[in-house]
C-alpha positions in Angstrom: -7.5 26.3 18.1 -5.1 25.0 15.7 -5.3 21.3 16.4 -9.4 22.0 15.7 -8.3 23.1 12.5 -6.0 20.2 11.9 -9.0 17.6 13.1 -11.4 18.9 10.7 -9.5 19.1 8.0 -8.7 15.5 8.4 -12.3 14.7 8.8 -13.2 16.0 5.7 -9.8 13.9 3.9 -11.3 11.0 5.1 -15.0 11.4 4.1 -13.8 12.1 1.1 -11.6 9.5 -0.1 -14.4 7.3 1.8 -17.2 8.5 -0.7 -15.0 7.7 -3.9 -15.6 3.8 -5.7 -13.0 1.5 -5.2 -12.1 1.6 -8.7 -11.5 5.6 -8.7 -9.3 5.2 -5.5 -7.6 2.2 -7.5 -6.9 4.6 -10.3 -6.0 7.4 -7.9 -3.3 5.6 -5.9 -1.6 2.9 -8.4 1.9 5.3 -8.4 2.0 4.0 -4.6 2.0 0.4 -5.4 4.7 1.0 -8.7 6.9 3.2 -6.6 6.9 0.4 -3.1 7.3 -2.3 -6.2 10.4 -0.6 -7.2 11.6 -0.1 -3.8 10.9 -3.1 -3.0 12.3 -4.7 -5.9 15.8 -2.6 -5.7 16.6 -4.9 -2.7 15.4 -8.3 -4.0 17.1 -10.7 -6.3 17.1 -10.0 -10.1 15.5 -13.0 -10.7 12.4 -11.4 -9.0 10.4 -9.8 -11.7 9.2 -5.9 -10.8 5.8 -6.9 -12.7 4.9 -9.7 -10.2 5.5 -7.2 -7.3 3.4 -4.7 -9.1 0.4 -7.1 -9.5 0.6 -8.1 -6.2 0.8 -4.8 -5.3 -2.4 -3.9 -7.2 -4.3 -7.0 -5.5 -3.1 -5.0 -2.1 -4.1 -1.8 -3.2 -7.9 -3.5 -4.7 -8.0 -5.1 -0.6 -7.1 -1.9 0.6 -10.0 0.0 -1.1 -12.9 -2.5 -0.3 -12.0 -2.0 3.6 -10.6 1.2 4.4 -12.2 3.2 6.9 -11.1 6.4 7.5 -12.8 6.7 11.0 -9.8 5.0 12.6 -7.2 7.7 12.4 -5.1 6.8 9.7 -4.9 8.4 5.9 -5.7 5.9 2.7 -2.5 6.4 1.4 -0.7 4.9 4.7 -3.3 2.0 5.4 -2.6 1.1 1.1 0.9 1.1 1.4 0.5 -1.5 4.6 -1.7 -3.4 2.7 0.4 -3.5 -0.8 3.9 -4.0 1.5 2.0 -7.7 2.3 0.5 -8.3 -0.4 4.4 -8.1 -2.1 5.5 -10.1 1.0 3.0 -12.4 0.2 4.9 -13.0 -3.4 8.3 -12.9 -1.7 8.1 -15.4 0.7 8.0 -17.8 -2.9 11.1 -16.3 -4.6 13.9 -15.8 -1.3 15.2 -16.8 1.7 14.1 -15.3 5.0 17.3 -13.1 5.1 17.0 -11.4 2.1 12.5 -10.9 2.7 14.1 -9.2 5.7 16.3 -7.0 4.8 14.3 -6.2 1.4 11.5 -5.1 3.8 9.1 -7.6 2.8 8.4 -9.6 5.9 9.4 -11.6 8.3 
């Protein structure tokens, strides 16, 4: 009976953050891509700058809006931070070596 509960409730998450525009799910969820840009960031060179991570991030986080479907099981939050985690490996495969994308979490 509980695991109905559970179901439903996840139903209704999904239909809703389906039904918002992409721009008010931009809006809702840009702390994710500024908090996996600093993460992120923490283990890459100081030469990287945190702002390029961030707007690579956002570029993720715009992808992320235009396709998610909630009918496949997983929250918007999760499937966004996927997306902006390549997005910034993307823009770190430019700046470092394959050891240091790896360990950073970026790739490879």
């Amino acid at each position: 009976m509980g695991e109905s509960n559970r179901t439903t409730g996840f139903a209704a998450e999904y239909a809703a953050v389906r039904d918002l525009p992409t721009d008010e799910l931009v809006e809702k969820y840009a702390h994710l891509v500024r908090r996996i840009a600093y993460h992120l960031g923490g283990r890459l060179p100081a030469s990287v700058d945190i702002n390029d991570l961030v707007q690579a991030g956002m570029l993720g986080l715009m992808e992320a809006a235009r396709k998610y479907a909630g009918d496949r099981g997983a929250n918007f939050e999760t499937y966004a931070g996927i997306r902006i985690r390549g997005r910034c490996s993307m823009n770190c495969a430019g700046w470092t070596g394959c050891r240091v994308r790896y360990t950073a979490g970026c790739g490879a």
